[in-house]
KEKOLNU-311824 format. One record per residue (C-alpha): x, y, z. Coordinates in steps of 0.05 Angstrom, whole numbers, plus 5000, padded with zeros to 4 digits. Layout:
N
XYZ
...
This chain:
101
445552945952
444653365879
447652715846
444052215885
436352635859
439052725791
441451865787
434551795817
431152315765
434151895708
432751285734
424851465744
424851765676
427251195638
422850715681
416251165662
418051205595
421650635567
418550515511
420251175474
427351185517
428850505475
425950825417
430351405419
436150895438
435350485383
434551035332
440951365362
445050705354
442450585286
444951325267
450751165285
451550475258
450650815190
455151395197
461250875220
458750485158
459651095107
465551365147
469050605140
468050585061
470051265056
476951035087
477150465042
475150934977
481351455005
486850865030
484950624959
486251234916
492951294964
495050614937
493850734869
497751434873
503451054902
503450484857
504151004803
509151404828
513450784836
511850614759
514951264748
520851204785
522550534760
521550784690
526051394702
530850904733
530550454678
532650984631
537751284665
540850534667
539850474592
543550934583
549650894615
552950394576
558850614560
562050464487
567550054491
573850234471
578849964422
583549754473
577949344517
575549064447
582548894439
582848424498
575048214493
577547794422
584647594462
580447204517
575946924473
581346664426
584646404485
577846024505
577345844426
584545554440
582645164510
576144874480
580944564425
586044214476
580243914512
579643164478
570943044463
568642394494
């Protein structure tokens, strides 16, 4: 029976007084249209400072990585030189043999 009065209580209140209960509506929606608004674009501001961290954070590892790839060449050897000039005599030598058209 206390819900049915206090549904009927609400009901008759917002009846009498709809005006100001629209009012009050309105101006609560609005409120919270702009806080969603400002809370939205502060997501976008923070997912965009997130992206920008991570985008340099990859630059760094990819430069890091670059370097530690530049520098691993290893020198060569005098026996790897060695065979390096015997194939590529040997291709001199099969570029000869093939007749030019």
């Amino acid at each position: 029976m206390f819900s049915f009065l206090l549904g009927f209580g609400a009901a008759f209140y917002c009846a009498a007084n709809g005006p100001a209960v629209r009012r009050t509506f309105a101006r609560a929606v609005l409120t919270g249209y702009d806080l969603a608004v400002s809370l939205g674009r502060s997501a976008h501001r923070g997912s965009l400072e997130l992206k920008e961290d991570m985008e340099d954070a990859f630059a760094e590892v990819r430069a890091e990585r670059a370097a530690q790839t530049s520098s691993a060449f290893i020198t060569p050897d005098a026996e790897t030189l060695q065979r390096i000039q015997s194939v590529r005599s040997e291709i001199a030598s099969l570029r000869s043999e093939i007749p030019s058209a």
